[in-house]
N, C-alpha and C positions, 0 to 999 in steps of 0.2 A: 482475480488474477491480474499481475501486471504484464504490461508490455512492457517489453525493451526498445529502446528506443533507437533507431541507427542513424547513424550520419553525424556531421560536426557541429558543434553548436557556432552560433552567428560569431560569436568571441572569437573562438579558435580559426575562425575562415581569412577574419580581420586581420590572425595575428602570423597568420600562415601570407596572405599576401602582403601585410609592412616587410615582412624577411625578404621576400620575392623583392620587392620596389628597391630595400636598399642593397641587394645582391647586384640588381642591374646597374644602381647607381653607381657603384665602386667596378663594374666589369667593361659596362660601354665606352668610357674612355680610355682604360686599359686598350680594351680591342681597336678604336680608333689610331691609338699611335701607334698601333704592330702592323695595320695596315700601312700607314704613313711610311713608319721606318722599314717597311717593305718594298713599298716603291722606290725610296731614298738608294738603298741598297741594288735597285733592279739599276735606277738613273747611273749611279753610279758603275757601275759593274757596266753596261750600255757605252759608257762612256770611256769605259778603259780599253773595249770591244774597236771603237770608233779609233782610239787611239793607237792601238796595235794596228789597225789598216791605213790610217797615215803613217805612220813607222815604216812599216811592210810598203808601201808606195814610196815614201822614199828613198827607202834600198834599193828595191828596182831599176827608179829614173837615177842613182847614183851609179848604177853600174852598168847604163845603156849610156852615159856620159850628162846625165843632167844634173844641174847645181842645183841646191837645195829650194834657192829663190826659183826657179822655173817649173817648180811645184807647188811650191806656196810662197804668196806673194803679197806683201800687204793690201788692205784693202783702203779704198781711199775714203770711206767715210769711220776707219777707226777711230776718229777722236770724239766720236758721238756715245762710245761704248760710257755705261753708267755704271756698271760693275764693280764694287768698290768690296770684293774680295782680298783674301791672302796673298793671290798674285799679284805683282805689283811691276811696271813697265809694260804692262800689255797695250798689243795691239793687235785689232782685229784681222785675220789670216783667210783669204781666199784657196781654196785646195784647187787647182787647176786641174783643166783634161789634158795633161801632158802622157801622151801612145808612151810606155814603156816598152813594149812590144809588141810585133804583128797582131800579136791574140791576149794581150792583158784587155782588162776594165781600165777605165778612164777615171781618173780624181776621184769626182766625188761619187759617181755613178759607184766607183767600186767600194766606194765605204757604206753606200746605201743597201748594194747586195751585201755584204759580210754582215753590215745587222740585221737584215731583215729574214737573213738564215736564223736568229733568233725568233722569229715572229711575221706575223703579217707584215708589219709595220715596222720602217727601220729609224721611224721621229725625225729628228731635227737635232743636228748639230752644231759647236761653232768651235774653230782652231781659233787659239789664243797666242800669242807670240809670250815667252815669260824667260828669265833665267833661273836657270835649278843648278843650284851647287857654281855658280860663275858661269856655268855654259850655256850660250844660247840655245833654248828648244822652245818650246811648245807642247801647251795644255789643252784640254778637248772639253767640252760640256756638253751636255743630251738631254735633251727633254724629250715626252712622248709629242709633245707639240709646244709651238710658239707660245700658247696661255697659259701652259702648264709651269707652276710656281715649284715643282720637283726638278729641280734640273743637277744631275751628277755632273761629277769632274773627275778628271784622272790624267795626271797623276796627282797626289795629295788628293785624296777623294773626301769631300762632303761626309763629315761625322754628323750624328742622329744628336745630339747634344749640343751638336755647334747650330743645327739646324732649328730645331723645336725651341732654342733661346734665342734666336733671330726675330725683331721685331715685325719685319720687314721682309719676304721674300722675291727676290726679283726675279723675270722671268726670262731666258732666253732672248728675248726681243730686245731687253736691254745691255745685251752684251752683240748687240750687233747682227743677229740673225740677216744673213742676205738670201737670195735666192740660191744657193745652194745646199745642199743636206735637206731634201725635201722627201714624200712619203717615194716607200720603194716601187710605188707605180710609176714613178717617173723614169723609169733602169729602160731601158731601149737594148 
């Protein structure tokens, strides 16, 4: 009598795991830039968050009688920024603690509680001075931290395309980070 024999032969085990090796080959970088472009998207979206709360502080101290400069106000080591972005005429933007009312948040205090309503952590920002369409305003960037090379923008937000073709990514530090926009434990 014969036996039957079960299980794979040594061939077939080899030829089952080359399929395995080149399946991961072609998927793990796939999955490393959906993380990336995930982040990019979170910076970004972060960064529009941070921008809607200086907008929002604006309008406030605009209509308790303060000018725009007595909320932001340049900063004096702007000419240090390295940021060699889309925008173009920038300068680095201090958010002041100017009381819009007896009981608002303060500058930057209150852009740190609006993001941090996102998250633990509300990173590190920096207002940018720019003109859009002729009119002077101002552009915002986020990082989850000073190291971090993901850093969103808004308005005109950081495209996944313009970003993964960059040779070079620069980090928050170089467009001037000061000590403001720091994590949300510093909110009092």
């Amino acid at each position: 009598m014969k036996k039957t024999q079960k299980g794979f032969t040594l061939v077939e085990l080899v030829v089952v795991i080359a399929i395995i090796g080149v399946l991961a080959a072609i998927l793990v970088p796939s999955m490393l830039n959906y993380v990336k472009k995930s982040r990019l998207k979170t910076a970004n979206s972060n960064a529009k968050t941070a921008y809607n709360a200086v907008a929002e502080l604006l309008a406030d101290a605009e209509t308790q009688g303060y000018a725009k400069d007595d909320v932001i106000t340049d900063e004096a080591a702007a000419s240090t920024d390295t940021w060699t972005g889309a925008v173009t005429g920038k300068t680095a933007m201090v958010v002041k603690n100017v009381v819009t009312d007896k009981n608002a948040k303060k500058g930057d205090k209150k852009i740190a509680e609006v993001l941090a309503e996102n998250g633990e952590e509300s990173g590190v920002w920096k207002v940018v001075k720019a003109k859009i369409n002729t009119e002077s305003s101002f552009v915002v960037f986020w990082a989850k931290t000073n190291g971090d090379e993901m850093v969103g923008r808004y308005p005109d937000a950081i495209q996944w395309d313009e970003w993964k073709d960059s040779s070079t990514h620069n980090k928050i530090t170089q467009i001037g980070v000061s000590d403001y926009g720091k994590k949300s434990e510093a909110i009092s």
